[in-house]
N, C-alpha and C positions, 0 to 999 in steps of 0.2 A: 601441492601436488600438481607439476604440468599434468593433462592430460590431452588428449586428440579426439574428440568428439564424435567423431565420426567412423572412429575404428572399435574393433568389438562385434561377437555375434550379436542375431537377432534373438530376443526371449519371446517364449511363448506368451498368448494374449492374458492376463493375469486378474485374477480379483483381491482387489486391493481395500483395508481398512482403513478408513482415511477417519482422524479423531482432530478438530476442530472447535477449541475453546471460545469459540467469539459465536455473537449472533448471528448466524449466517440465516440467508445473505440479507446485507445493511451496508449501504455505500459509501463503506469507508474502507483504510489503508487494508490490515490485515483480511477482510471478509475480501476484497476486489483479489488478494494475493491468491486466497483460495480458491477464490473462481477460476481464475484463471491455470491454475494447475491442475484444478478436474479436468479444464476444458483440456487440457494437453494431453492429460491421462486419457481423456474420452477420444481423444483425433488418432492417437495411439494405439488404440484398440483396447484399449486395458478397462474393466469395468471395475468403479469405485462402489461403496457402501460408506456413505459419508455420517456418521455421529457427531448430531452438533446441539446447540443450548436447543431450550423449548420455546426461544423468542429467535423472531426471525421471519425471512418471503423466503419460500419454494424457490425456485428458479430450476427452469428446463433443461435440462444438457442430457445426450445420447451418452449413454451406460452410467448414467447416477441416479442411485438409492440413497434418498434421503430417511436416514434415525434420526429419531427426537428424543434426546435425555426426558426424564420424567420431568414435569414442569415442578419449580423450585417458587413454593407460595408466595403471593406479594413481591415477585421479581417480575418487573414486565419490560424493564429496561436495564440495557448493561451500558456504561459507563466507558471511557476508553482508556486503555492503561489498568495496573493494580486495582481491585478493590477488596472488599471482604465480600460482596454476595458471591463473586466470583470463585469463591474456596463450595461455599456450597452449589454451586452450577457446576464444580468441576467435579465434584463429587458423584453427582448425578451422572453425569459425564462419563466417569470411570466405570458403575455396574450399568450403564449401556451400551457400553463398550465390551464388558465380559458378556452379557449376555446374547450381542453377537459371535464373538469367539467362541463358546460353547456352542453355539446351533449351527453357524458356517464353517466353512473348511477355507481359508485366505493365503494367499501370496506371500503378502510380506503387509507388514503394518505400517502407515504414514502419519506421523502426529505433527500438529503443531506447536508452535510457542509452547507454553507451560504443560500440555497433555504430552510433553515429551519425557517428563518428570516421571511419570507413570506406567508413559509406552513402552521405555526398555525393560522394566518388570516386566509387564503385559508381555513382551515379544519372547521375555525367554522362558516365560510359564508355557505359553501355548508353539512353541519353537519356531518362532519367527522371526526371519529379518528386521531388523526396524528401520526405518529411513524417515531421521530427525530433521523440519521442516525448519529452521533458523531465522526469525523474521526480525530478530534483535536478538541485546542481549539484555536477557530478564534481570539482572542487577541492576543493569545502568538503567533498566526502567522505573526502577523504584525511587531515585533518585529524580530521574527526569519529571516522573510524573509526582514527586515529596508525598510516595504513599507513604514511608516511614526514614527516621533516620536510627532505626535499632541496629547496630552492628552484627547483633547475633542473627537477628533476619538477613541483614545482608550475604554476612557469612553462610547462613544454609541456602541463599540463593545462590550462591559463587560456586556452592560445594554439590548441588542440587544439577547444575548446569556443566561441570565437568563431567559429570558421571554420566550424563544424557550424552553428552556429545562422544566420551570416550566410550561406551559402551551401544553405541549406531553401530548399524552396518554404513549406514553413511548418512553423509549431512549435506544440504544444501541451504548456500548462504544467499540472500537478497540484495546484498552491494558488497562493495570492496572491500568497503571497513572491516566488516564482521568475517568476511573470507581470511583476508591480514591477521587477523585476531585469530582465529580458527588455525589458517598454515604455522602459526607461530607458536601457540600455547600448546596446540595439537599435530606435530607434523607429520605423523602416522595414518591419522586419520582419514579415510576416503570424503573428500567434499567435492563438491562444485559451486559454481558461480553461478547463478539463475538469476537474473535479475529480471525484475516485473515489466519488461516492455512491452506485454502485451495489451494493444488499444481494448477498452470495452465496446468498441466499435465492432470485433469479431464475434463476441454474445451480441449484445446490446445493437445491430444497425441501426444510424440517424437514418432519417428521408427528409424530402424536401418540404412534406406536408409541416411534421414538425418545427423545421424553422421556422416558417411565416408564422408558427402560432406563435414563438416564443416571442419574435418581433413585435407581435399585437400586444401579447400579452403583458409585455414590460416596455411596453413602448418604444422603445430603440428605434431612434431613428432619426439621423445627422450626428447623434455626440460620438465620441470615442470613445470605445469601452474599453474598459481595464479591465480584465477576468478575473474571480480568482474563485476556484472550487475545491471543495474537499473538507477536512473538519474544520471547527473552529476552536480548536483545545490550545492552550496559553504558549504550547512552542512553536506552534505555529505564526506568529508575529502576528495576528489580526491587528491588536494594536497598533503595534507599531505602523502597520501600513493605511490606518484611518488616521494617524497625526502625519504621513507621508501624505493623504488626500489631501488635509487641509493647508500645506506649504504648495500642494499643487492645483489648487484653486486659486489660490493669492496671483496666481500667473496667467492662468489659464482658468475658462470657466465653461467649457464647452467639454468636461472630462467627466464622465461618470461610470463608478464603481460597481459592477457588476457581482453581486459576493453570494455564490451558490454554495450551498451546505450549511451546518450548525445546527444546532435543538432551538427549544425557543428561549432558553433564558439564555444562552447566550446571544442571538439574536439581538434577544432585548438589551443587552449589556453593549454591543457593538454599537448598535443602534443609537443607544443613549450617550456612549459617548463623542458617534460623532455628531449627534442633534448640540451636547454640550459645546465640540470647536466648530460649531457653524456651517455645518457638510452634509449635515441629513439628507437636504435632498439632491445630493453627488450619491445618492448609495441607493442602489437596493439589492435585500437579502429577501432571498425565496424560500431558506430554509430549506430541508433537506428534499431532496428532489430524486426519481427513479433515475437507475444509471441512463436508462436509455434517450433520455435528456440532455448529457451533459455534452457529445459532440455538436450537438445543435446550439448550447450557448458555447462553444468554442469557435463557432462557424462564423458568428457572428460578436466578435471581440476583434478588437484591435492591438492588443499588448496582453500578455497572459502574466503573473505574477506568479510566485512564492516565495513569500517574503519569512521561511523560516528561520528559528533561533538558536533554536535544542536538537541533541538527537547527533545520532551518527549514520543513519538506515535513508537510504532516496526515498522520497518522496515520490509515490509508483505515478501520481502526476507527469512526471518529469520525463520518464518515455513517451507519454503523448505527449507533452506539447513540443517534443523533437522534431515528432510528424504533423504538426499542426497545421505547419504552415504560415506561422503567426510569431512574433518576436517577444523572445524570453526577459523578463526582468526577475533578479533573484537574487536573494543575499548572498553575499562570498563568506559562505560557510562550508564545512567539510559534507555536509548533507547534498552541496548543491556541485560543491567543484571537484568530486569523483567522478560526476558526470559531463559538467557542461566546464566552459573555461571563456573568456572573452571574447574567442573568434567564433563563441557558438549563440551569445547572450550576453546580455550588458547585468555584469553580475557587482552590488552596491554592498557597501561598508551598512552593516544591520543596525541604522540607525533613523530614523525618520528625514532627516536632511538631507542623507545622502540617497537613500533610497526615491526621495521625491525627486533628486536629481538627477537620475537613472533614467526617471521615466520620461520628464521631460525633455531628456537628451533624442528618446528615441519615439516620441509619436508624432515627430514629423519629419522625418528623417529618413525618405523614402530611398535611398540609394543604401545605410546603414540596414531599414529593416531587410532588403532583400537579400545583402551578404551575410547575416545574421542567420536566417532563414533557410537561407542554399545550403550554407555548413552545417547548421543544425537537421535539414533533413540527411545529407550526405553521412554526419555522426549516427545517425538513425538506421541511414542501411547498412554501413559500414558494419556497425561491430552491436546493435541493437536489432536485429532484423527477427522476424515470428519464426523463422525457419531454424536458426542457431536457437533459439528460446525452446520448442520441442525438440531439436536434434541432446540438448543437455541433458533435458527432461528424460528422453532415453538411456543417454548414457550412465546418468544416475541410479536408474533404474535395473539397466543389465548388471552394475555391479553389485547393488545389492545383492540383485537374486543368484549372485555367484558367493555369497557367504552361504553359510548353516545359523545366524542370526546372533 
């Protein structure tokens, strides 16, 4: 569905049910998604009531009301991707979710990922718009993440996620892929393209106090850092990019790997494998860190990575480090090159030889990183800018509230 962004009346200022199956907030892919589309809802004028798990940090934002599902025993951590405690958190989930609807009087209802399953009941019980929040596609995540290989699960997830999508008042998709997927299976359907460019730099501001801590604190200071932040879950390449460390030591020994995010036994598995090829101390992991940290170890890196392997949905990384300022290495996968292309990033075949090749092509290569840079922020204001990112957010928005739900 072309549409014009920027045409259409204005909607009155709205209170909005927003239902959120993840730990919010925890500074990872989908929780940062969410954040960021309060804060839109919130600069918009529109007030949310956000329902999200009983684990999870508050966080501050102007017109949000944070609900807590009832705490679900002996759950004190969620996992990323499919699990099973995840059916009883959604569960909780759901009669916190009615028991808002029965006491408030709401707009239109916002669900995400899998509470979308639920929301279009929900919206047409209590006569509600629904506007289905698409961060993937829930099949292909079962697969990606091997929570099951049962056909008949597949199938009620296949069947499960048509019905969510076909029965929105509208959909909004996170990358291209899933838009393509959506205009094509769905061509009827109202969506948009939102894709996550917003920095957490607009909640979250760095200062200068904090980088000098982080300099002290991990010592940084003469080698080149390699960045990389975000989770450490197996599509992610971690591996792959700690056997890329040790073919890039062989060369160079003045390179060390800066790797923010992960729990601790992945840590420890990282860890141990690269102490096994001789590069332990090329690495350190800080383990998962407040968002408001991570422009500050981006300030201070030399080469940013994402070395992913899986998946079809950007990596919400990938709009910052546009703006970064800083030269992109990334596998040439479909995750990376709906966004970036080789006049934006020196983008490597996802394999450890070639990705270690990548890198060393470009951390001294001062005339390559600045054309690299120039484009990649020009791709940034171009057609990734905060402005088109809210202006969407609206228009999404006016058309739901132009259905009856």
């Amino acid at each position: 569905m072309n549409v014009n962004i920027h045409d259409g009346d204005e909607v009155e200022k709205l209170r909005i049910l927003m239902i959120a199956p993840q730990p919010w907030f925890q500074p990872r892919g989908t929780p940062f998604s969410v954040l960021h589309r309060i804060k839109a809802l919130s600069l918009l004028g529109h007030k949310v009531d956000l329902v999200t798990y009983h684990v999870g940090e508050d966080v501050s934002i102007d017109n949000l009301s944070i609900h807590r599902a009832a705490k679900v025993p002996f759950i004190k951590k969620v996992k990323i991707g499919p699990s099973l405690p995840k059916i009883f958190l959604d569960i909780a989930l759901y009669f916190k979710a009615v028991e808002l609807l029965k006491k408030f009087r709401y707009d239109y209802l916002h669900t995400h990922e899998e509470a979308g399953f639920f929301g279009v009941s929900l919206a047409a019980k209590y006569g509600l718009p629904h506007l289905y929040d698409m961060h993937s596609s829930l099949p292909q995540q079962l697969g990606n993440f091997k929570f099951s290989t049962s056909k008949l699960l597949l199938e009620l997830f296949e069947a499960l996620e048509r019905q969510t999508i076909r029965k929105s008042a509208g959909v909004i998709t996170i990358c291209p892929e899933l838009q393509s997927y959506v205009e094509k299976k769905f061509p009827d359907q109202r969506c948009m393209l939102i894709e996550n460019v917003a920095d957490n730099s607009i909640v979250f501001p760095a200062t200068a106090a904090l980088q000098e801590s982080l300099k002290k604190q991990y010592n940084i200071n003469g080698a080149k850092i390699v960045l990389y932040y975000g989770t450490f879950e197996a599509y992610q390449g971690i591996d792959m990019l700690v056997e890329s460390a040790a073919r890039v030591e062989k060369r160079r020994g003045d390179v060390r790997f800066l790797m923010v995010g992960g729990n601790e036994q992945q840590v420890s598995m990282y860890r141990a494998q690269a102490q096994k090829l001789g590069v332990e101390s090329k690495f350190t992991f800080t383990g998962f860190v407040p968002p408001n940290m991570i422009p500050g170890f981006v300030s201070l890196s030399d080469v940013l990575v994402s070395p992913r392997l899986q998946g079809s949905n950007s990596p919400l990384k990938i709009y910052s480090y546009l703006r970064s300022g800083k030269p992109i290495v990334a596998t040439r996968h479909i995750t990376h090159t709906q966004i970036l292309s080789d006049s934006t990033s020196v983008l490597a075949d996802p394999n450890p030889e070639a990705f270690a090749e990548a890198l060393l092509s470009i951390l001294d290569d001062r005339d390559a990183q600045r054309r690299l840079v120039a484009a990649a922020q020009h791709l940034a204001e171009q057609h990734y800018s905060y402005d088109d990112y809210l202006q969407k957010t609206k228009w999404i928005v006016e058309r739901v509230m132009r259905t009856t739900g």
